[in-house]
C-alpha positions in Angstrom: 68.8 68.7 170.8 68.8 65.5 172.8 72.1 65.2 174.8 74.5 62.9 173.5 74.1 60.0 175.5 70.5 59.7 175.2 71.4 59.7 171.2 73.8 57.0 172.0 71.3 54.7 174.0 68.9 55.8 171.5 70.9 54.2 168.5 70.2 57.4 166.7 74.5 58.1 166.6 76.1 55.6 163.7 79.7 56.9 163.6 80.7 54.4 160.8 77.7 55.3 158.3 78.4 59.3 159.4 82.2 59.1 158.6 83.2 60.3 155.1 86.2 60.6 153.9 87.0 64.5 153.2 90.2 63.4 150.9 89.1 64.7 147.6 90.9 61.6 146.0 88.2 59.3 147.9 85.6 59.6 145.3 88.0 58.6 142.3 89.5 55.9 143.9 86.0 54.2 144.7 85.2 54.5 140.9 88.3 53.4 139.8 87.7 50.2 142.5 84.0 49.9 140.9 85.4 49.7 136.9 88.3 47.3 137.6 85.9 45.3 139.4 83.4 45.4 136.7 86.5 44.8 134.4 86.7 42.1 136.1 83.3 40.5 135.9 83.5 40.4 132.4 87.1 38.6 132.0 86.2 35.8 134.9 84.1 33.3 134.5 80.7 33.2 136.9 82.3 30.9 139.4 85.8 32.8 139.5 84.1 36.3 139.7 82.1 34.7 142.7 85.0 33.7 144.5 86.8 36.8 143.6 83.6 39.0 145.3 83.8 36.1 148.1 87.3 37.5 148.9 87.2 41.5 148.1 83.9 40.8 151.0 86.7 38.7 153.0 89.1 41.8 152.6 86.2 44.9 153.6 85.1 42.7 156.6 89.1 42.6 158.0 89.4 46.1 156.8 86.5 47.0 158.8 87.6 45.1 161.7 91.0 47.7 161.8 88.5 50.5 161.9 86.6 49.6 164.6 89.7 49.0 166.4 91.0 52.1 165.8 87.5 54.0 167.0 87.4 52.4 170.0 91.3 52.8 170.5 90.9 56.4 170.1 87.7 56.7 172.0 89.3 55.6 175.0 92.6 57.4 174.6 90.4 60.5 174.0 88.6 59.6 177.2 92.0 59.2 179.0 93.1 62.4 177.9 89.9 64.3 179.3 90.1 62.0 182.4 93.8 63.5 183.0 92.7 67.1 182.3 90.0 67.2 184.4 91.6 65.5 187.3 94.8 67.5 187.2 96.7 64.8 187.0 100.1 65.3 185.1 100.4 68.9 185.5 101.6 70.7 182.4 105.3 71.1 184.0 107.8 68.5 183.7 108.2 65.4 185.9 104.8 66.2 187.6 102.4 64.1 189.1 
């Protein structure tokens, strides 16, 4: 196995297509999201359904902005935490520096 970075560099590491929900209620919600909007499709007509999908796209583009947001938020508070460790800094007693 390569080491990580070289993955990285590589573009062989996609941490939003490898990220799956675990939450057994994931996979029923999804379908339940896929009949309504099917549901859907057939009450609207063509040109309300389109601008329906144009803002359900509007919605997963914002809510993928939040998760990219919170990856790189918690990459770098991950990489704070390891900076602290290995420094020393912030010893594991109280009021230390």
């Amino acid at each position: 196995m390569r080491p990580i970075l070289e993955e990285l560099y590589s573009g062989n590491i996609y941490p939003f297509e490898q990220i799956l929900p675990q939450d057994p209620e994931y996979r029923p919600l999804n379908r339940k999201i896929s009949d309504a909007r099917q549901i859907w499709k057939e009450k609207l007509s063509e040109d309300d359904y389109r601008q329906l999908e144009e803002l359900l796209n509007w919605q997963c583009q914002s809510v993928s902005m939040e998760a990219t947001a919170a990856f790189i938020y918690g990459f770098k508070l991950g990489a704070m935490i390891l900076m602290e460790v290995l420094t020393g800094k912030g010893e594991l007693v109280r009021g230390g520096d």
